[in-house]
N, C-alpha and C positions, 0 to 999 in steps of 0.2 A: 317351472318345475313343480312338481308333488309335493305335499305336504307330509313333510317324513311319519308325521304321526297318520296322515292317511295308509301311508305305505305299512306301516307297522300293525295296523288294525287292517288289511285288506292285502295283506302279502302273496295271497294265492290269485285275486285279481290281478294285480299288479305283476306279477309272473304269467300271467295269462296274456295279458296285455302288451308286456313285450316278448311275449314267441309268437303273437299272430302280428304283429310288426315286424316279427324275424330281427330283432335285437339283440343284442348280447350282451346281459349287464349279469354280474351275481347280487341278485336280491340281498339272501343270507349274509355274502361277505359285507355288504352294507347296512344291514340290521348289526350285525359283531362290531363295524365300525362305530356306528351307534349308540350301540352300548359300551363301549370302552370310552366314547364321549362324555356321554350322561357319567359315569363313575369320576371322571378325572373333574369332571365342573362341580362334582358335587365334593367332592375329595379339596379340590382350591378353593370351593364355598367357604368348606367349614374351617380349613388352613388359613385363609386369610383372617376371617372371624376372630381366631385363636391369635392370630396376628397383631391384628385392632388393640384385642383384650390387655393380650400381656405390654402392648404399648402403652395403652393407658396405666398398666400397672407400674412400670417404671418412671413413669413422669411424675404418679403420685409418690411413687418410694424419694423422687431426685426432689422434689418439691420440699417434704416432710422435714430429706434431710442436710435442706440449707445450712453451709458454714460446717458441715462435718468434713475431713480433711479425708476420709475413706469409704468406700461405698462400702455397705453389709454382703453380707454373706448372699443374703435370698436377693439384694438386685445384681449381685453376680449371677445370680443360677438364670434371673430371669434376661440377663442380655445373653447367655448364652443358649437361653432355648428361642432366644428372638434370631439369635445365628442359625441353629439348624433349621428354624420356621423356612426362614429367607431362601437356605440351599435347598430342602422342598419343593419350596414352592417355585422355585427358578426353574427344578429340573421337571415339575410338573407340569407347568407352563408351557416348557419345550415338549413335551411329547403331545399335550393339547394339540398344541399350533401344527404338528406334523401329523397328528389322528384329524386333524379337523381338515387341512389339506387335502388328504385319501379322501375323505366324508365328501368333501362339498364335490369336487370331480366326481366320486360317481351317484350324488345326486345330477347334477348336469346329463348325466347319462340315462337317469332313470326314463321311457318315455310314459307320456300320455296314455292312459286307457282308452281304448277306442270305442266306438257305439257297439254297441249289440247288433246292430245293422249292416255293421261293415264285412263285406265279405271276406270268407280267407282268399289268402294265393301270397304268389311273392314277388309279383311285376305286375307293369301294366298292362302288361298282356290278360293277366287275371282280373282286373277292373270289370267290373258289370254295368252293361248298357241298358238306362231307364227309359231313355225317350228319344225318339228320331223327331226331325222338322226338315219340313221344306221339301220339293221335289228336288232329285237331281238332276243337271242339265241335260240337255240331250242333244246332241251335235250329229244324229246319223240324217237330220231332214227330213225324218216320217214325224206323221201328221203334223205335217206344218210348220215344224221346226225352225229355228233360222232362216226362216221365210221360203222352206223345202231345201235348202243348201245343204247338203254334209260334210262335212270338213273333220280332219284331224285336229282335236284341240292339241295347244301349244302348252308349255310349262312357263310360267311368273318369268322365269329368265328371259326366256327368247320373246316372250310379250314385251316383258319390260326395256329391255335393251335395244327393241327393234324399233318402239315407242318414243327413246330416249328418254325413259323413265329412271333407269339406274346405269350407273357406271360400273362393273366390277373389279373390272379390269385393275381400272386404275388405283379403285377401291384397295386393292389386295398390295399394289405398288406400293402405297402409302403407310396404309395401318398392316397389312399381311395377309394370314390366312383367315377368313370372312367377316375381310374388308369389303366396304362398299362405297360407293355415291350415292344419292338422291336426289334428281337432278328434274329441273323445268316440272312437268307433271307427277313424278315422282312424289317430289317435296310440298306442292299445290295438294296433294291427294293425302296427304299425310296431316296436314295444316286441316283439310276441310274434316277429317276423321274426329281429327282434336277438337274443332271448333262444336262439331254435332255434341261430340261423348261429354261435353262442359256441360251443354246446354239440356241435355237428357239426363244426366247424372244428379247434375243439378236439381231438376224439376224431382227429381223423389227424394229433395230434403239432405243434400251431401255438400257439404261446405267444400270447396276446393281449397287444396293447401299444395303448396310449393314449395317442397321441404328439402334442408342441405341433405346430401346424399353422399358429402365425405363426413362420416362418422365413427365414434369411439366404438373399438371392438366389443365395449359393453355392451353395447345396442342388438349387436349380433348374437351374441350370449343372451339376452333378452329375449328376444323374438324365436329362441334356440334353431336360430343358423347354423350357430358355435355351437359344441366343437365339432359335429358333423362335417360340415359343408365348407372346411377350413383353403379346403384347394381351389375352390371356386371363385375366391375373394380376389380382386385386385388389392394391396396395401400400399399404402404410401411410404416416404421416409420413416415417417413418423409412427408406424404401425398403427394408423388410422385405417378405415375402409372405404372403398367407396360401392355403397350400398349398389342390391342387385334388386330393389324393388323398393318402393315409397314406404311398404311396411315395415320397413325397419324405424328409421327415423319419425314417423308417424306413432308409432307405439311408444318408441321413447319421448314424445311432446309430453306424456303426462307422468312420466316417470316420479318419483316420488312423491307423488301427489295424494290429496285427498279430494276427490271429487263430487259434486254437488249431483245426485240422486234425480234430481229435476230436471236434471238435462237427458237423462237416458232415453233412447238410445243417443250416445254421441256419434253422430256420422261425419267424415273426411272422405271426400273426394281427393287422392294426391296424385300429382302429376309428377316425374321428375324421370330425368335421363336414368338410364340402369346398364350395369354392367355387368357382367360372368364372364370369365376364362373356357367355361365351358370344357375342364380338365376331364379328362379320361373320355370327351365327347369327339374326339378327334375324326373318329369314319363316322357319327351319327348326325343324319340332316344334314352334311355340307352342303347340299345345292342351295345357292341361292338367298335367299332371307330368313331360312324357316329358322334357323340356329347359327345368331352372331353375335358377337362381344358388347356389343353397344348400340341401344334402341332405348326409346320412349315407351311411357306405361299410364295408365291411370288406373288407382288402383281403388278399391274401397275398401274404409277400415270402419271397422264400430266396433266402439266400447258400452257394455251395456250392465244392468244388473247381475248380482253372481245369480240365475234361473236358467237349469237346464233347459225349459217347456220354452223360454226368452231363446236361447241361443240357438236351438231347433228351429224354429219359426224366423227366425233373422238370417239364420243359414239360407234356408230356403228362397227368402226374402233376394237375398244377397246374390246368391245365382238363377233367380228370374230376372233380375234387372239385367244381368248381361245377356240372358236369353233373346230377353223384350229389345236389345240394342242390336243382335244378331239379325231376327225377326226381321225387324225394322229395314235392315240393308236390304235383307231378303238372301241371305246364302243360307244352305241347307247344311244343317247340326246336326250332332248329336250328346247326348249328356251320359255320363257313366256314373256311377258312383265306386272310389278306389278301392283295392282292397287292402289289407292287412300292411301288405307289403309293401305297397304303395305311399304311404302317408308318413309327412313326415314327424321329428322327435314329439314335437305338442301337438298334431292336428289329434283330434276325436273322432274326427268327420270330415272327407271331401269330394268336392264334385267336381269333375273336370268336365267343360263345355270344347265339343273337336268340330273343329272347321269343316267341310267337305275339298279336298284338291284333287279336281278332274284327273288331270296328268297322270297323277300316282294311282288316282282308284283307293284313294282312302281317306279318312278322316285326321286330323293332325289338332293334336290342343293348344286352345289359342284361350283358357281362360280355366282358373280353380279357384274354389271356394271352400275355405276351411272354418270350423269355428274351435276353439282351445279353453272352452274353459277358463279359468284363472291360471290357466299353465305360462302366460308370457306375463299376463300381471304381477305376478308374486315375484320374479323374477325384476319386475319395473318397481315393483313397491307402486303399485297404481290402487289406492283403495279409493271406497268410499263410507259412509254413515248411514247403517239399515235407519231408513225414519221407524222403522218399526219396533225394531227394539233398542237401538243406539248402540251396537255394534258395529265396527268397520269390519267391514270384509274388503277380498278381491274383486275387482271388477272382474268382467266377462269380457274377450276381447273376440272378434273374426275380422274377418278381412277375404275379399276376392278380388279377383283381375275383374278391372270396370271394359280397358282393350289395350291389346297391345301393338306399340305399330316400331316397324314396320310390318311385321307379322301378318297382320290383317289382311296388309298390299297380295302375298300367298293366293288366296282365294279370291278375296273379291276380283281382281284380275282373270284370273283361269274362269269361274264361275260366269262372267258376263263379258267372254272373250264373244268376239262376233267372228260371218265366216272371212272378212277383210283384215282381220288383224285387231280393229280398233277394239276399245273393251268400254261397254256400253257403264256409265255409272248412277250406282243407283236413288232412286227422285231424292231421298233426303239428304243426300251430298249434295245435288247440284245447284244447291242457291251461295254454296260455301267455294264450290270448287268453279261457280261462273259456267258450265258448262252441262250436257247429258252425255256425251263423249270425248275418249281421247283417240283420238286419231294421229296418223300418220302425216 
C-alpha cells in the first residue's frame, strides 16, 4: 500500500494515478477519514494522560490517608472524574476502532502510481508493442519451406491428442470444464521444460524455492491480490488459499523481517503448482490449455534496495531473462508494455512477453513482468537498514513469469508442427526430453 502521508503530500498524483488505472477510490473521503483519525489519537493521547495523572493522584491522596475512616472531599471529585475519563475514553476508543476500519479498507484500495511511461487505455487491447523476435513459421512450402511441403497447420488440440500427448476428454470427465491429462509425451515435455528453466534460471543467480501454496489470506492482501481479485481464489475450509502464482508465498518468506542490505538483490527462482477459477473467464480462451484451473509455474521474485533507477533496471533485467529463455526454444514473440488499464493494484510498471500461435494468427501472453515499489513491502513489513544513514526503509520487491506450462505446450507445438503431424522439438530440450521428435 501507499504511505498515507505520501498520499496526503501528493493527492493530485495519486488521483492521477488511479484514473489512468481506471480505479475507483475517493482520495478526499480518505484524507476526512484521516483526519478524523489523527483528531481521535490525539483526543485518547491526551485522555489517557489525564487518565495516568489523576490515577497517580489518588493513590497519593489513599496513601496520605492511611487509617482515616472517610475519603476527602477532592478524592471524591477525583474518582469521579476518573469515571467520566474511563466513559470517554471507551466511547472514544469505539469510534477509533470504526474510523480506523473505513481507513485501513480504503487504503487497501488506494492503487500504486504508475510510471510516467505507461501508456493510457483501458485493456489489453490498448497495451503498446516494443519489440518483435523471431520469424514466423511458414507452412505454404515456398522457398523451401518444410522441405517445399504446404500443409494446413493444426491447433495444440488436434496435434496433441493425435500425438497422445493430452487427454481432454477425460480431463473434463474428471475435474470439468478445462480439465485435462498430460499424458506419455505430454508430461516428458513438461518435465524437460522444467528441467531447462531450473538450469537457465539458475545460471543468472535465482535460488530455486518450492513454496507452500495453501496460504493465509494475508499473503494475498500482501502481494494486493486482495481484495481485487477475491473471485479468482480457490478457498479452503479454513478460509485459507491456495495461491495462483509462487509470488504470493514467496513474498511473504520475508514478511516481517529486517533484512541484510548485502544480499541485494535477493533473487527466488519459485516453482509451484497454481490455481485460478478463472471467474467471469468462462467464453475466454476455452480451447485447449491456453486458460485452465491448474498448471505449474516458475516464477522470479527480487527483493531489492528501496532505488527507483534499482527497480527500473531489475525490471528490465527480469523480462530479458525470459525473453533470453523464449529466444533460446526459438518460438517467435512479442513484448508490449501495459497500459493504464492494464496493471494491476501495486504494479508501477509491466511488460508482458506473447507467444506466437500459428492456428489463431496471433500472439497470446505466456509471461509479465512487474516491479511495485515498496507497495507489497509495507504491506509484508519487509524492511531493511540504509548502511547509509541507519534508517530502515521498505525493500523494493518485482517479480516476473520465468514460464508457465502447460501454456508453453500452446506454441511450442503449433510452431514446430511438421507437414506429418510430428512436432519437431527444439535442440535445447532434447538432451531432457531423450529425443528431437515426437512422432506418431
Amino acid at each position: 500500500m501507499l504511505d498515507i502521508k505520501l498520499i496526503r503530500e501528493n493527492k493530485d498524483a495519486v488521483i492521477a494515478g488511479a484514473r489512468k488505472k481506471h480505479v475507483k477510490i475517493d482520495i478526499n473521503e480518505l484524507i476526512k477519514l484521516d483526519d478524523e483519525r489523527r483528531v481521535l489519537l490525539a483526543a485518547l493521547e491526551k485522555e489517557r494522560a489525564e487518565q495516568n495523572a489523576v490515577g497517580e493522584k489518588i493513590a497519593t491522596l489513599s496513601n496520605i490517608e492511611v487509617g482515616i475512616t472517610a475519603p476527602t472531599h477532592e478524592r471524591d471529585a477525583l474518582i469521579e472524574q476518573m469515571k467520566t475519563l474511563k466513559k470517554t475514553i471507551e466511547q472514544h476508543d469505539t469510534e477509533l476502532k470504526e474510523i480506523i476500519k473505513k481507513w485501513q479498507l480504503l487504503m487497501l484500495q488506494v492503487p500504486n502510481i504508475p510510471d510516467m511511461s505507461v501508456p493510457d487505455g483501458e485493456t489489453d487491447k490498448d497495451n503498446r508493442e516494443i519489440k518483435t523476435w523471431g520469424e514466423l513459421p511458414d507452412f505454404s512450402g515456398k522457398n523451401g519451406a518444410n522441405g517445399g511441403v504446404a500443409f494446413e497447420p493444426k491447433d495444440h488440440v488436434e496435434l496433441m491428442t493425435a500425438l497422445k500427448m493430452v487427454d481432454f476428454e477425460r480431463g473434463a470427465k474428471v475435474h470439468g470444464f478445462r480439465g485435462y491429462y498430460l499424458m506419455g509425451d505430454g508430461a516428458r515435455l513438461c518435465f524437460a521444460v522444467w528441467n531447462y528453466a531450473l538450469e537457465f534460471f539458475s545460471a543468472k543467480g535465482f535460488v530455486p524455492v518450492i513454496p507452500p501454496v495453501i496460504v493465509r489470506k494475508a499473503n494475498l492482501y500482501g502481494t494486493a491480490h486482495l481484495p481485487g481479485d477475491v473471485e479468482d481464489y480457490y478457498m479452503t475450509q479454513d478460509c485459507d488459499a491456495l495461491a495462483g502464482t509462487a509470488e504470493v508465498p514467496i513474498m511473504g518468506l520475508h514478511g516481517e523481517e529486517i533484512l541484510d542490505p548485502a544480499q541485494f538483490p535477493i533473487k527466488y527462482l519459485g516453482f509451484s503448482p497454481c490455481y485460478r477459477r478463472e471467474a467471469g473467464a468462462h467464453s475466454k480462451d476455452v480451447k485447449g490449455l491456453i486458460r485452465v484451473h491448474e498448471f505449474y509455474k516458475f516464477e522470479q521474485v527480487i527483493l531489492s534496495e528501496a532505488s527507483h533507477e534499482t527497480s527500473v533496471r531489475l525490471h528490465d533485467e527480469l523480462n530479458r531473462n525470459t525473453e533470453e529463455f523464449i529466444e533460446s526454444l526459438g518460438i517467435p514473440y512479442r513484448t508490449v508494455v501495459n497500459c493504464g488499464g492494464d496493471l494491476g493494484l501495486g504494479q508501477v510498471k509491466k511488460y508482458d512477453i506473447e507467444l506466437w500461435v500459428p492456428k489463431e494468427g496471433t500472439y497470446r501472453e505466456i509471461s509479465s513482468a512487474s516491479y511495485f515499489h515498496d507497495f507489497q513491502t509495507r504491506r509484508f513489513n519487509t524492511r531493511y537498514r540504509d548502511p547509509v544513514d541507519n534508517k530502515l526503509r521498505y525493500a523494493h520487491s518485482l517479480n516476473c513469469t520465468a514460464i508457465p506450462t502447460p501454456r508453453i505446450l500452446v506454441s511450442l507445438v503449433e510452431n514446430f508442427q511438421q507437414p506429418d503431424g510430428s512436432i519437431r522439438i527444439p535442440e535445447v530440450l532434447q538432451k531432457y526430453l531423450g529425443k528431437a521428435s515426437i512422432v506418431i
